[in-house]
N, C-alpha and C positions, 0 to 999 in steps of 0.2 A: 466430289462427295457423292455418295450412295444413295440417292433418293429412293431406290426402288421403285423404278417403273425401266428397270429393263426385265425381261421375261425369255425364260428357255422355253423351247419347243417342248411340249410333252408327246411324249412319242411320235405318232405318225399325225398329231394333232387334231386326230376323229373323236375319239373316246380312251378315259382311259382303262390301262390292260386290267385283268380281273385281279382284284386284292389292293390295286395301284390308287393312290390316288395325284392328284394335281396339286402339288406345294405350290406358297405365295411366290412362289420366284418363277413358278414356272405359267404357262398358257397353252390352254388350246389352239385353233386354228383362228384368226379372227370372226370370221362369221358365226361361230361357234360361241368366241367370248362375247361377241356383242347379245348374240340370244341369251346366256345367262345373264347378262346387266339387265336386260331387260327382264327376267325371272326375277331379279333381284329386285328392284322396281314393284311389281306387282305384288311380289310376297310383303311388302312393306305399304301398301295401298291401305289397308284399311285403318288400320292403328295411325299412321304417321296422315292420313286425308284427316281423320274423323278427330283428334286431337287439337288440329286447328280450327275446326269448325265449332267444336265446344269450347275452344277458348273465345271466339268474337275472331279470329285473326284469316290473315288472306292466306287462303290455299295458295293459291298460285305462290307469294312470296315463301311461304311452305318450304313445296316441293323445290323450289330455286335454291332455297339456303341450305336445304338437307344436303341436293348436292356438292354446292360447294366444302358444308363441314366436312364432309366424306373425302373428298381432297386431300382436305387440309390434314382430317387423320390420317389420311395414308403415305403422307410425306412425311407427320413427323414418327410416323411409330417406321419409318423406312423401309414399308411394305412387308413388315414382318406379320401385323395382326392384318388379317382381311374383315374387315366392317365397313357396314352402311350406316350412317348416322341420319336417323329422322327425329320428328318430333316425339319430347317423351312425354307418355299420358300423367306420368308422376304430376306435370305443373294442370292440369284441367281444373283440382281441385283447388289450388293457389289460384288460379283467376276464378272461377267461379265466384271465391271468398271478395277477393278484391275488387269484382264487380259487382256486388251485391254491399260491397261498400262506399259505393259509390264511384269507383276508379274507372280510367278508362281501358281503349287498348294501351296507351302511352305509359297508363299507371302498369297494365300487368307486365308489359316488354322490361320498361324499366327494374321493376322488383327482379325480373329473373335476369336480367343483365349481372347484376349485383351475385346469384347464384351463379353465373358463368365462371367469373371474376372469383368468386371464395372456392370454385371448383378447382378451378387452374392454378391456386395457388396450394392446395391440398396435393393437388399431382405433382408439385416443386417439389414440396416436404416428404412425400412416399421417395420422388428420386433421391431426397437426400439423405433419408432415414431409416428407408425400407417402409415394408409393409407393417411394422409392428406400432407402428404411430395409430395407426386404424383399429389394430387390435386392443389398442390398451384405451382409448379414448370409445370406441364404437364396439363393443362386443356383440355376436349374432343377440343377445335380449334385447338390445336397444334397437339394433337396425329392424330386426324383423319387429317392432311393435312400433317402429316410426311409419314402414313402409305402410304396415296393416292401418292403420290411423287414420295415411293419406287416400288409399286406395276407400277403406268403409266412412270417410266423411263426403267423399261424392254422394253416396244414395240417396240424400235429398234433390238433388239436381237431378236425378232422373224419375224420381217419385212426383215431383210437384213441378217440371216444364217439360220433359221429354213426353213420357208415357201418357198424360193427360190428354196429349195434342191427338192420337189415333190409338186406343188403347188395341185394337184389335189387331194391327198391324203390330202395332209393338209385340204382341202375344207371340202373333205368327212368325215374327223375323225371331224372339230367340228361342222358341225351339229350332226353327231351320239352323239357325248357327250352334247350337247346342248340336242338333245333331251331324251338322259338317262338322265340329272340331272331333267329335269322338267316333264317328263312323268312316271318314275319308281317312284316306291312308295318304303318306306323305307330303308331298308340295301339295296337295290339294288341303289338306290338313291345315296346313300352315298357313293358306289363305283364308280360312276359316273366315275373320272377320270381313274381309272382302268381298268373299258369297254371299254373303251374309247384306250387306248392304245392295248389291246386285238382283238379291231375292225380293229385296224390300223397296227396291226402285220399281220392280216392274210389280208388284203386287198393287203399289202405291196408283200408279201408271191405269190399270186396271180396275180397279176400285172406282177411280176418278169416273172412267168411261160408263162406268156398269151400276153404280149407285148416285154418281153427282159431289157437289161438294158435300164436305162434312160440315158438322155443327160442333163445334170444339173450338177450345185455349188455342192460339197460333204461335207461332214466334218469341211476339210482342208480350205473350198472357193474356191477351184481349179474346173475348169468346164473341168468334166470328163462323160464318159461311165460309169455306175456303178450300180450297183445292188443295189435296193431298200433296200432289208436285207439282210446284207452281216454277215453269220454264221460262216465264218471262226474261231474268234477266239472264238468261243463257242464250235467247233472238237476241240480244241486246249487244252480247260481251262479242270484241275484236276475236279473229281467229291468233293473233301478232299482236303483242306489244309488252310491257313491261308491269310486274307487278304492281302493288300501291305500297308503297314505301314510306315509313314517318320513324320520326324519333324518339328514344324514349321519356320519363317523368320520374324523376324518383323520388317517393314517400318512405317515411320511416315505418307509416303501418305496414302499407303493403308489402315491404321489405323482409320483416319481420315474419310474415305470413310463409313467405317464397322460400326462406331462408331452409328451414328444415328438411327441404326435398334435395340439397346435397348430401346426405345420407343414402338416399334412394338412391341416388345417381352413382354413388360411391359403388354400390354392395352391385349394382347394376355393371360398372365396367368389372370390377374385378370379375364378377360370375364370367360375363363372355371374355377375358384375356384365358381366365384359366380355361375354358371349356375350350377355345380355339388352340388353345396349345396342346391339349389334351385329343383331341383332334386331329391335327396336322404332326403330333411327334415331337414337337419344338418347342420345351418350356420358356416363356416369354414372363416369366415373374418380373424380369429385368427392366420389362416392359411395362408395368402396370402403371407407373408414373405419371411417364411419356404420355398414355393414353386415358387416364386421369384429365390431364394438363392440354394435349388436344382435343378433347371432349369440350373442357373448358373453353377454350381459343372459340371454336366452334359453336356455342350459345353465346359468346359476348357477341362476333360479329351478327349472326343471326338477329338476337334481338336487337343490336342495335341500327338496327334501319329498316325495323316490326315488325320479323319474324320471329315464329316458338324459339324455342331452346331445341336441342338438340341432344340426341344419344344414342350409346349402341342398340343392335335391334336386335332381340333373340331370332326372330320369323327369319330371318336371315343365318342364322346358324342352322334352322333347322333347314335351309335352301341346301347348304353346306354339307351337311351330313348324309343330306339325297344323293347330292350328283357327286360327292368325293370331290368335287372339282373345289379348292380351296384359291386358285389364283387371285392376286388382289387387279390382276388386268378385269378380269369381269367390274370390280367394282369400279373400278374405273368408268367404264363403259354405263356403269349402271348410273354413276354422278352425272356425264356426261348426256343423257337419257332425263335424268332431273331434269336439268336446265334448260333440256329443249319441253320441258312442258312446263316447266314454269313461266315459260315464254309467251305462253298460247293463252290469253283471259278467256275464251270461250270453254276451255277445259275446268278451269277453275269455279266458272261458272256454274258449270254440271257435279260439280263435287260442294258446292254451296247451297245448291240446292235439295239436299238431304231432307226427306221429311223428317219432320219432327221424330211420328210414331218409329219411321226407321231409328233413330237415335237412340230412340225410348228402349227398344229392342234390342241393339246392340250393347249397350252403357248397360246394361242389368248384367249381363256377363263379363264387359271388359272391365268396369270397378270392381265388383265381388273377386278378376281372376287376380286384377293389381294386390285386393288387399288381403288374400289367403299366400299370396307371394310372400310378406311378411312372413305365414304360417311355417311356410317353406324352409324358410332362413332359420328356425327355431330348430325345424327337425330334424335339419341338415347337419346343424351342430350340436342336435339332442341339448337341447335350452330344457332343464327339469323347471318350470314350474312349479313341483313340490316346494321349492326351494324359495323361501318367503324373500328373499335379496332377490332372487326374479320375479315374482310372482306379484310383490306391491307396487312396485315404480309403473312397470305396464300395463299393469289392472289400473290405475288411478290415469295414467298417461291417456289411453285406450280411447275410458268414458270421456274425460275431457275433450277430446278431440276428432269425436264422433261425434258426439253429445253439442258440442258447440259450447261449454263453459267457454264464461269469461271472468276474465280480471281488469275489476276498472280501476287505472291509477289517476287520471286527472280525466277533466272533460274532453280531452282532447286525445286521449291516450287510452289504448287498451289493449289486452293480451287475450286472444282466446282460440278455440276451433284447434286447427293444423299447428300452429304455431308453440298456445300454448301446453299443449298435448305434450308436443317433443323436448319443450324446456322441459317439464314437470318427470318424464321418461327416462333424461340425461340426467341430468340434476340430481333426482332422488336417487337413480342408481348407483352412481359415483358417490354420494353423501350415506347412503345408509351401508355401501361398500366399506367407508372409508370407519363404520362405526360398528360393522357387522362383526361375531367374532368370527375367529379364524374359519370354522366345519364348515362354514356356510360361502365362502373365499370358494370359488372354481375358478378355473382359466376356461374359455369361450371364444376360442379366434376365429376371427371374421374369416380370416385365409388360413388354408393349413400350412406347414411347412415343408415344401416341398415335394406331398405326396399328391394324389391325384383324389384318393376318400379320405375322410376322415378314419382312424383306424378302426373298427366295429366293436372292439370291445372295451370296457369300463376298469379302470383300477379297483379292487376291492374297497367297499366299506361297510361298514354297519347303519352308523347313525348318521353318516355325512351322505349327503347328494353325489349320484354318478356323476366322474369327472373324466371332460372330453380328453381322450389323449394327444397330444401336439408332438 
């Protein structure tokens, strides 16, 4: 059987020829592919570090499981799609929730366990049914006003514990990363958030030396004297040994919270299957499944024994697109690379220790960019608006689950925030669908059919809303 991990030589294995690029089947030299793993690695540092950190969970355990998911994707899609699979920022906002409702790490792993699990059984049903299960149940109105929901109900979490803790540094690190994503060109682009944390370690670093501690919320929210980057428990941590490892809890609330970020996850692999086949020559629609479904495999094991969940990473498409080089040996190399720092607690250590105000700095641009990605999804499908069947479900969805509405059904029970936003989004959409008349009926697929854009122009009408053409 074909696993895909044998690889042809690509030419003389230096670089490849001009116009050429390096298909998954094939490989550079190894010294070569090891240094792209290791590209690959760093272009996923800052998102896939900084995600577990605002969730409460262990980097080290992290960085260890991403690798392994990455594995596991590339055995089962048979080395056809080349992806890194790290932590995806989509769940930040589902723990935040859940630990503000008193859950713990056990409660958040657990909740998205359960997203694993509804993920990987969503990738069965695209194998069995095709992609039109997605279309007809999730159209771009719904995905992009779920994803927008998720990404704009973080900005209390950075308003009221990030930013408070050093507001000045918070200032400074997002313009620096504001202007590394728009000024730097390429891979260095793509590390955007990374610098960006880098800029804000050694400001932090500085600051301590040259003004003392601050007077500010810490951690805790206690308003203490405290040192901007506090190293201690980085003298502390082992150079060698093994992450912290525990098991999940599963709650119905918190469940309930988690649940709606399979949508995100959804419109997130389909975008990188299509974009990498798009890319590399090789339509992999055949594939969307498959990697659906290890996507899925990949967040069950992860969370269950306390790591994030897991997903494709765009920063790694754009790694892709730089060096032509598409081999899945690099990723290889690059999981591989995981595991040996997920090995190291001292590394972890230093990635734990993220000041506050850096977080504060960062989180203002990486929520805002989650929840205009939504925005994305709308225009990519030209989602009209005008069109009151779009325009009420995710106006009403939006507030609620920005806004933090809730529904209380018993004393023990209640719907609100994330959760209830994407009921209220789905629900009305499909119900006032199902009662709208005909003029107001568009079709809206998630996925096109078979083409690479959607077609650019509109069927005639008058009084009916432009309809996407499929």
């Amino acid at each position: 059987m074909d696993l895909g991990v044998r690889w042809k030589l690509h030419g003389d294995g230096r670089t490849p020829a001009p116009g050429a690029v390096v298909r998954p089947d094939e490989r550079l030299s190894w010294p070569r592919t090891a240094g792209l793993g290791a590209q690959h690695v760093v272009a996923m540092f800052g998102a896939s570090f900084v995600a577990p950190v605002l969730m409460g969970l262990d980097p080290n355990l992290a960085i260890m499981m991403s690798g392994v998911s990455t594995m596991i994707f590339l055995l089962a899609t048979r080395g056809r799609v080349p992806s890194y699979l790290g932590c995806s920022l989509s769940f930040v906002g589902v723990a935040a929730v859940i630990r503000a409702q008193g859950g713990t790490s056990a409660t958040v792993t657990g909740a998205v366990l359960v997203v694993g699990v509804a993920l990987f059984l969503v990738g069965l049903a695209v194998q069995r049914f095709g992609a039109r299960i997605i279309h007809a149940a999730m159209p771009p109105v719904v995905t992009g006003a779920v994803v927008m929901l998720i990404g704009f109900n973080l900005a209390p979490v950075t308003a009221s514990t990030y930013w408070p803790q050093d507001q000045w540094t918070a200032l400074l690190v997002m313009l620096f990363t504001g202007l590394a994503v728009v000024c730097l060109r390429g891979f260095w682009s793509r590390i955007a958030i990374f610098l960006g944390l880098v800029f804000g370690y050694v400001l932090s670093f500085l600051l301590d030396r040259v003004l003392g501690k601050i007077h500010s919320v810490d951690g805790s929210g206690e308003v203490t004297d405290h040192w901007r980057l506090d190293f201690s428990a980085v003298g502390r941590a082992d150079w060698i040994g093994l992450p912290s490892f525990h098991g999940p809890t599963f709650e119905w609330s918190a469940i309930l919270v988690a649940l709606p970020v399979v949508i995100a996850l959804i419109a997130e692999n389909a975008g990188h299957v299509k974009a990498v086949g798009e890319m590399t020559g090789d339509p992999l629609d055949d594939k969307l499944g498959t990697a659906i479904s290890a996507d899925g495999v990949g967040s069950v094991l992860s969370t269950a024994v306390g790591g994030p969940p897991n997903t494709t990473y765009s920063e790694n498409i754009g790694v892709m697109a730089a060096t032509r080089v598409y081999s899945t040996a690099a990723y290889w190399a690059a999981a591989c690379f995981a595991l040996l720092f997920g090995l190291c607690p001292k590394f972890g250590a230093v990635v734990a220790a993220i000041p506050g105000g850096v977080l504060g700095g960062i989180t203002v641009i990486l929520y805002g960019m989650i929840g205009l990605l939504g925005a994305q999804i709308w225009t990519n499908a030209r989602v009209d608006l005008r069109n009151p069947l779009n325009l009420v479900p995710t106006a009403a969805g939006i507030i609620i689950g920005v806004g933090g509405v809730s529904l209380k059904f018993t004393d023990t029970f209640s719907l609100s925030g994330i959760a209830l936003g994407t009921i209220v989004v789905i629900t009305g959409y499909h119900t006032l669908r199902a009662f709208a008349p005909a003029h107001l009926k568009t079709q809206e697929p998630l996925l096109d059919e078979g083409t690479s854009t959607y077609d650019q122009g509109y069927e005639g009408y008058d009084d009916e809303p432009p309809r996407a053409k499929s």
